[in-house]
C-alpha positions, 0 to 999 in steps of 0.5 A: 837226575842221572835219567834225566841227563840221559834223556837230554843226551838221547835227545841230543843224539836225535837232534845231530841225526836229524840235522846231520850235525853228527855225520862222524860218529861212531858208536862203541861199547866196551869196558873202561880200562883205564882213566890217563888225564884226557885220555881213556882207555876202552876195552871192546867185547873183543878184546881190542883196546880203543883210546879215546879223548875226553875233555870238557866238551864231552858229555859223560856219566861219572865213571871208572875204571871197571865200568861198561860204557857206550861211548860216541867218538870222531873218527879221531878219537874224540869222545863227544858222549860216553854213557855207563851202562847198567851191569 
């Protein structure tokens, strides 16, 4: 199941590309530090910490507190994919 939903999500990402639905996005990774409501708190390997948006329109994995992530964001902040990534 989780190998198909990335699937559907990877083939989400390439449709927006080609379409030019996804002009905006921006790709980071990082640890997931924290989890507040709507929002999530992400660590980059560099040490800065992003604040991200999540609400029902995002497409997510299950994750926690703890977990490397790929998240997609607007530019103001709003996550429209984030990903766990295998450790």
């Amino acid at each position: 199941m989780q190998r198909k939903r990335r699937l559907l999500i990877l083939c989400h990402l390439v449709w927006l590309g080609l379409t030019g639905a996804g002009c905006g996005l921006d790709g980071v990774r990082g640890e997931l530090v924290r989890i507040d409501g709507s929002n999530y708190l992400l660590k980059n390997p560099d040490g800065h910490e992003l604040l991200l948006h999540v609400d029902s329109r995002t497409h997510k994995d299950v994750v926690q507190p703890g977990d490397d992530v790929q998240a997609y964001i607007t530019e103001d902040g709003y996550a429209e994919f984030i990903q766990r990534l295998e450790k």
